[in-house]
C-alpha positions as CSV (number, residue, x, y, z in Angstrom):
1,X,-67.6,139.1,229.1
2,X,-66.3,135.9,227.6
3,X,-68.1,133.8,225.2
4,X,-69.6,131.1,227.6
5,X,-70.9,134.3,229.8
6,X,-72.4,135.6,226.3
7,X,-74.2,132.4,225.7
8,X,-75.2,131.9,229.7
9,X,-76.9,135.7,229.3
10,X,-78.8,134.7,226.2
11,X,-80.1,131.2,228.1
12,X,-81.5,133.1,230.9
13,X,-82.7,136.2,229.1
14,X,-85.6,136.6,226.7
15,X,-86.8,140.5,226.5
16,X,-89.6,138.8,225.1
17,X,-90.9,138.5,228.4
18,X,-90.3,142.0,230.2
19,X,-93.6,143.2,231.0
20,X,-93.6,146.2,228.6
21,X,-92.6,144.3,225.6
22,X,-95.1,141.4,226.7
23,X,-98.1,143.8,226.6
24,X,-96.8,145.8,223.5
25,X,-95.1,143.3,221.1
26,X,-92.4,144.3,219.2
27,X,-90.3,142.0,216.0
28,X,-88.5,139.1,217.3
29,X,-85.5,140.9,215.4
30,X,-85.7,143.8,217.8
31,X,-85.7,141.3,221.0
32,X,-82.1,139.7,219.0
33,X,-81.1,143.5,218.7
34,X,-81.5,144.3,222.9
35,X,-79.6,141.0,223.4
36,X,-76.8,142.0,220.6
37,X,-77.0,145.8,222.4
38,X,-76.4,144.7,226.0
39,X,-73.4,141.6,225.1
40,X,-71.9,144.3,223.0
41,X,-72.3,141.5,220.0
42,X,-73.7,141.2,216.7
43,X,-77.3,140.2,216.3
44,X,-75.7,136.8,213.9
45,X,-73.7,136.0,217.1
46,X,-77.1,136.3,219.4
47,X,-79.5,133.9,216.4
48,X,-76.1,131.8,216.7
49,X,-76.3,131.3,220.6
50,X,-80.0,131.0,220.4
51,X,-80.2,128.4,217.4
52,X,-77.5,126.8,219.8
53,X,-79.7,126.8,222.8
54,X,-82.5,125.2,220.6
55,X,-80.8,122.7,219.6
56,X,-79.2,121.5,223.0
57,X,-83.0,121.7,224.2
58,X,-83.9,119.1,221.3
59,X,-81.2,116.7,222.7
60,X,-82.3,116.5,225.8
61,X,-86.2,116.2,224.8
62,X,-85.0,113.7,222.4
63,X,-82.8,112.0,225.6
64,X,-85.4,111.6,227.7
65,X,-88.0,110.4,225.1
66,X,-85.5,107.8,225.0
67,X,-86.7,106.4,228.0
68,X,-89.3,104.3,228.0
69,X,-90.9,105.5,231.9
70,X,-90.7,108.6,230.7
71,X,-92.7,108.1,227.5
72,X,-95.7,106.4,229.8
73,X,-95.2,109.8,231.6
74,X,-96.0,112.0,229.0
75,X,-98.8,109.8,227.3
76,X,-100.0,109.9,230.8
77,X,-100.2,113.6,231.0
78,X,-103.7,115.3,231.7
79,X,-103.4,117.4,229.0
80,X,-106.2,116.8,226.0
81,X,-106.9,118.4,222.8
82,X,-107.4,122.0,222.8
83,X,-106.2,122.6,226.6
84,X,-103.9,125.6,226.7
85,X,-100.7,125.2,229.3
86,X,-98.8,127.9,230.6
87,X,-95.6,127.9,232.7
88,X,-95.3,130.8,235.5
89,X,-91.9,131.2,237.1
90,X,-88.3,132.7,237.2
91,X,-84.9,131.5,235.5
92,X,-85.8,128.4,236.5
93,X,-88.9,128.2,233.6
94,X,-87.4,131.0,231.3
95,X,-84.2,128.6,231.2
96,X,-83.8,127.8,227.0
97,X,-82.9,124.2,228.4
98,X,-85.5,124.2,230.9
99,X,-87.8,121.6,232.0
100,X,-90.9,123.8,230.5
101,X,-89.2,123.6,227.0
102,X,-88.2,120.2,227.4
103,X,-92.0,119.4,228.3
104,X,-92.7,121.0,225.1
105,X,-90.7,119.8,222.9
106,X,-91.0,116.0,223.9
107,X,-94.7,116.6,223.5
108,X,-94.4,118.0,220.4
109,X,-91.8,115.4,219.2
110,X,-94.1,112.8,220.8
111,X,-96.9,113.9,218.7
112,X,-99.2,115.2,221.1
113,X,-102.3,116.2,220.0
114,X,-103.2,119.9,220.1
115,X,-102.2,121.2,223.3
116,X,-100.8,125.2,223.5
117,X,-98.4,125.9,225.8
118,X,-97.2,129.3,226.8
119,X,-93.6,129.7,228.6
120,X,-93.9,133.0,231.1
121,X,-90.6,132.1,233.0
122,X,-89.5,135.8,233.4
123,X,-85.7,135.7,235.2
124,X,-85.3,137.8,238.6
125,X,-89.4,137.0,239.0
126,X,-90.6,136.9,242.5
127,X,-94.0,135.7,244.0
128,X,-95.0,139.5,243.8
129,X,-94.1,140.2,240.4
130,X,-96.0,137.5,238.8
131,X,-98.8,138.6,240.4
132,X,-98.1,142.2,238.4
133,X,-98.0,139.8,235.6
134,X,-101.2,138.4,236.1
135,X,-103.1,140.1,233.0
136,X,-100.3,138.5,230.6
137,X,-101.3,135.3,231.7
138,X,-104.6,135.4,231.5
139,X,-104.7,137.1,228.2
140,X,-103.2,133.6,227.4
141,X,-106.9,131.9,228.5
142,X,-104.8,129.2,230.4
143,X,-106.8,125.4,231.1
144,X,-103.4,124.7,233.1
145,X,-101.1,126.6,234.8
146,X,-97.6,125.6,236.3
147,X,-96.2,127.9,238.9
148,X,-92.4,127.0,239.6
149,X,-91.8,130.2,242.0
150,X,-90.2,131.7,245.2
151,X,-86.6,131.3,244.9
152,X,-86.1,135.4,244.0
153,X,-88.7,135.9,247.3
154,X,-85.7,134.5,249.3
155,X,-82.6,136.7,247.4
156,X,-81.3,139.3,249.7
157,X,-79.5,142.4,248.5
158,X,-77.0,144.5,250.4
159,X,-73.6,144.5,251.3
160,X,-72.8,145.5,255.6
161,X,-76.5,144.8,255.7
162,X,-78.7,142.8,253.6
163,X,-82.7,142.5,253.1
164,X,-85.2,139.7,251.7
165,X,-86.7,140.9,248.5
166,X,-90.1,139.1,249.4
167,X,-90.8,138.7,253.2
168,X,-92.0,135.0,254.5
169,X,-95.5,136.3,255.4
170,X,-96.0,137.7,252.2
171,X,-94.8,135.1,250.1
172,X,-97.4,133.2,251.8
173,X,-100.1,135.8,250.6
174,X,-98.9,136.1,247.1
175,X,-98.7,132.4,246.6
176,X,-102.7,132.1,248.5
177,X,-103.7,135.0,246.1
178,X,-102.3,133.0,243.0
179,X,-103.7,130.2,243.5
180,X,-107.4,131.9,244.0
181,X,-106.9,133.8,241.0
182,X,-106.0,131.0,238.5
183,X,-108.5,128.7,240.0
184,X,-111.4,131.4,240.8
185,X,-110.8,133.8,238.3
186,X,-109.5,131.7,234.7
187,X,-110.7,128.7,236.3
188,X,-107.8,126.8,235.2
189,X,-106.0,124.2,237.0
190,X,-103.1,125.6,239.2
191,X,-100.3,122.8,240.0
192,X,-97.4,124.5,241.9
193,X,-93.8,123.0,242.1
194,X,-91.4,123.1,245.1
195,X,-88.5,125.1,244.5
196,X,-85.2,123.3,244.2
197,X,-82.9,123.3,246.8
198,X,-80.1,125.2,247.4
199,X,-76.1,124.4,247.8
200,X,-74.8,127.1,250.8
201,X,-71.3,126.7,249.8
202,X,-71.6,127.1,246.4
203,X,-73.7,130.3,246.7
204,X,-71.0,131.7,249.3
205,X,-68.3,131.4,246.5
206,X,-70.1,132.3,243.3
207,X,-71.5,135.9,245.0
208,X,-68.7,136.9,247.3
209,X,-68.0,140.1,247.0
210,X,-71.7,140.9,245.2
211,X,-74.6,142.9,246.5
212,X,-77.1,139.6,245.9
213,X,-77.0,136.4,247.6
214,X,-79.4,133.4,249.0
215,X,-79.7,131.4,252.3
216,X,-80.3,127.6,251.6
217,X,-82.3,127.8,254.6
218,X,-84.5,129.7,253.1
219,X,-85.2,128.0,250.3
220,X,-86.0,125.2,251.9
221,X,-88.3,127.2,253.4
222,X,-90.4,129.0,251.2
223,X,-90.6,125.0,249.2
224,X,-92.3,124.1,252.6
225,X,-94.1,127.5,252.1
226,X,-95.4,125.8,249.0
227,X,-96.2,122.6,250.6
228,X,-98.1,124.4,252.9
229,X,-100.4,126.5,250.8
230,X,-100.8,124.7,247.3
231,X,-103.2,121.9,247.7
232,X,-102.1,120.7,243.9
233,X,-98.2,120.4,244.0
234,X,-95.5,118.3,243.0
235,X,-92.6,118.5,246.0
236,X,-89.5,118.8,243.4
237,X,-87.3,120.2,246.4
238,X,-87.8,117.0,248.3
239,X,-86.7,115.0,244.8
240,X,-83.8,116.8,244.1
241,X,-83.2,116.5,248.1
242,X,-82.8,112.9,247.7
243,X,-80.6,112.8,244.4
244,X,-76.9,110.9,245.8
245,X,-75.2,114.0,244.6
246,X,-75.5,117.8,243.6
247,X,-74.7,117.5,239.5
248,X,-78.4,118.8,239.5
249,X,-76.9,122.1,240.4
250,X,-75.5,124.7,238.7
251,X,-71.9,125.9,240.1
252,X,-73.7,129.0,241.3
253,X,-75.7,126.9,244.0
254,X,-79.1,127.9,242.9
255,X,-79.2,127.1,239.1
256,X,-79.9,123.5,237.4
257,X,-77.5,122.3,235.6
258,X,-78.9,120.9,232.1
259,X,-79.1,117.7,233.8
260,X,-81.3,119.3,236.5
261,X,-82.8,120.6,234.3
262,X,-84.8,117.3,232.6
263,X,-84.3,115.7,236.2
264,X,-86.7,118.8,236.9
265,X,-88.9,117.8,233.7
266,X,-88.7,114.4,234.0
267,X,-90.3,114.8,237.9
268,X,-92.9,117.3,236.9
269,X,-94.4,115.0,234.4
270,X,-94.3,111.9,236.9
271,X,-96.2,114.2,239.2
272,X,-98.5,115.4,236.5
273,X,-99.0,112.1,235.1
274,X,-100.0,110.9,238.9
275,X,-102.7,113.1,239.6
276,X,-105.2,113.8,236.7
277,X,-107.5,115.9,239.0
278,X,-107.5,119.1,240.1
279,X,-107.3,119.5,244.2
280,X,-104.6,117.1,245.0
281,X,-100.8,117.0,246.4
282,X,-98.4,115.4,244.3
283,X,-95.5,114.1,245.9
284,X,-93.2,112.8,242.9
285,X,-90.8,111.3,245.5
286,X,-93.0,109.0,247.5
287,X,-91.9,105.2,247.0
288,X,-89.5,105.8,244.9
289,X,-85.8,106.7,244.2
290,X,-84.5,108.2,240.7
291,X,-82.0,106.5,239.1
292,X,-78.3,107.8,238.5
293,X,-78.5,108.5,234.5
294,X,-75.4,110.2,234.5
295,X,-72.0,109.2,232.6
296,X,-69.0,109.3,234.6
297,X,-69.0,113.2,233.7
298,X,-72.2,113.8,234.8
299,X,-73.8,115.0,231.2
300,X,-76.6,112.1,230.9
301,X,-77.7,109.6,229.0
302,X,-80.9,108.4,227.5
303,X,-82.1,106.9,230.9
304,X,-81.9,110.3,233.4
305,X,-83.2,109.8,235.9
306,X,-86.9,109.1,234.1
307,X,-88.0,106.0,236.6
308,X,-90.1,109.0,238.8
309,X,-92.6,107.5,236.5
310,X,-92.4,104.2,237.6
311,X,-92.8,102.1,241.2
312,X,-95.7,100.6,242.7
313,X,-98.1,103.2,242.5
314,X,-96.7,105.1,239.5
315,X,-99.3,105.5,236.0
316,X,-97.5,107.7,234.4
317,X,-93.4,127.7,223.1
């Protein structure tokens, strides 16, 4: 494994999470020492890539607090002392540059007054197994919850013959059942999120040859799955949809890049910031486009791709 693939596992992986440690906590220095065990590393080397991690997720809160549309975004937010907000999801949320820790830290940075927030981004999660996680989240006593799921309901396994991990009729059911169960049950406010598009060509070459692999066709369609069943969403497939190119994406097709990744953040809080009450749709990309914010090598710059918070309609762990 080389040292980028070291630093890649540690950004997607936080034993933290895994159900079992979840309900029976164990030392952070024993979560650093499953890490250090599986790379075949030194536990300094795993602090080193997580310190590292932390600090690229500052930058790019501080990057897009540099944008003014994105500040009214945030103070925008319906999010007021005391609320508690957790994030349900896969890699996409457990991401340690991901749009849930970006949210977080720009509202910390931003001085945002007493709100908890609670990352369950678990990576590999389907619809199905965050509905196994359910007690973990409502041991948290939520006031908001934001589901970014469905992408791992769409990975296939197999090699001369292959098979869905979640079917389409029951990721249907799962995502009904979590939406009655956050809003009936912790009477919280349950906003789901589209899941990003996918790049077929990219996927073809990054798992030939390997047991797993996704259809961008059915991505798109379990993010009109979403549509479908979530009365409160924000439509970040259809965003992303629109952006000119795919630096969004990670080179494995199904990813975000880091720049995807506060595209991602940067839309959520636009669609948050647009609908303060519970029980509506959220479509982040109506009457607007996003603006380029990349350099000529695609990293960013303090103005990416932030203006989802502004047109004619737009107010703003």
């Amino acid at each position: 494994m080389t040292d980028d693939e070291r630093t890649r596992f540690v950004r997607y992986t936080r034993p933290e999470r895994w159900p079992l440690l979840d309900r029976f906590p164990v030392s952070g220095e024993l979560h650093d020492r499953i890490l250090a065990e599986i790379l075949v590393d030194s536990t300094d080397e795993v602090r080193r890539r997580r310190h590292g991690l932390r600090s690229r997720a500052h930058d790019g809160a501080a990057t897009l607090l540099a944008d003014p549309a994105y500040q009214a975004a945030l103070r925008r937010l319906p999010f007021h002392g005391g609320d508690r907000v957790a994030a349900l999801g896969d890699s996409l949320t457990a991401d340690r540059l991901g749009w849930f820790e970006l949210l977080t830290h720009t509202m910390r940075l931003a001085g945002y007054p007493g709100v908890a927030t609670h990352n369950l981004g678990l990576s590999g999660d389907t619809t199905a197994d965050a509905l196994e996680r359910f007690d973990l989240l409502e041991a948290f006593r939520p006031t908001h919850v934001l589901v970014l799921l469905g992408t791992n309901d769409a990975r296939r396994h197999g090699r001369s013959t292959d098979h869905r991990m979640v079917t389409p009729s029951e990721t249907q059911r799962n995502l009904r059942v979590l939406d009655d169960l956050i809003r009936g049950t912790l009477h919280a406010r349950a906003v789901f999120i589209t899941p990003p598009p996918g790049d077929q060509a990219s996927i073809d070459r990054s798992f030939a040859g390997e047991t797993v692999r996704w259809a961008a066709a059915e991505l798109d369609a379990v993010a009109a799955q979403v549509r479908d069943v979530a009365v409160d969403h924000i439509d970040l497939h259809r965003v992303l949809r629109r952006q000119p190119d795919r630096t969004w994406l990670d080179p494995d097709g199904v990813h975000l890049s880091a720049y995807g990744q506060r595209l991602t953040a940067a839309t959520i809080a636009a669609g948050l910031s647009r609908s303060t009450t519970a029980g509506r749709s959220v479509d982040a990309a109506d009457d607007r486009e996003f603006g380029d914010g990349r350099d000529a090598g695609g990293a960013g710059h303090p103005g990416d791709a932030v203006d989802a918070a502004a047109g004619p309609t737009a107010a703003a762990d």
